[in-house]
N, C-alpha and C positions, 0 to 999 in steps of 0.2 A: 902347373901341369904343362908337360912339355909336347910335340906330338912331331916326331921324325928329328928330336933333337933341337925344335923351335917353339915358342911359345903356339899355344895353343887358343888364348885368347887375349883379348888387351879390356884394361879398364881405362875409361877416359870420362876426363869433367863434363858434366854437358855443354860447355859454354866452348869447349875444346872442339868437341863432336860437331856444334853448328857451325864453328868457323872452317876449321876442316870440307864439311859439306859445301858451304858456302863458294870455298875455293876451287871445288872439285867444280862446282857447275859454271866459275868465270871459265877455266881453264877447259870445260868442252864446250864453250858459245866459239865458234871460230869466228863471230860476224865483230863480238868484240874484243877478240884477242888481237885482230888484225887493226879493228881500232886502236885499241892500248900500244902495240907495236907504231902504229904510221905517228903516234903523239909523241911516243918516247923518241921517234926516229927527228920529227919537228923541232922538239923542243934541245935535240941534243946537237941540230942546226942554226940553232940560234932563234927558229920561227916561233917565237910567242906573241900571246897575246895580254894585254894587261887585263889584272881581272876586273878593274871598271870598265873597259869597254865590253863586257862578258855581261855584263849588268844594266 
């Protein structure tokens, strides 16, 4: 069923549907999207840290 020429609904896995979700709520935290950004921004300067000293 189409509706203005577009689908009108979608079917999805549930296992689809929670990853989906999932991503939708990292990508509105802005407190850790600017984490995930300054790490990727870190570690693509060469600043890492090894994972035994993380331990």
């Amino acid at each position: 069923m189409t509706r203005n020429g577009r689908p009108s609904f979608v079917i999805l896995n549930p296992d689809d549907l929670e990853s989906l979700e999932a991503t939708i709520e990292i990508l509105s935290d802005d407190e850790l999207m600017d984490s995930l950004r300054k790490s990727r921004s870190e570690a693509a300067d060469g600043q890492l840290t090894p994972l035994g000293d993380l331990l």
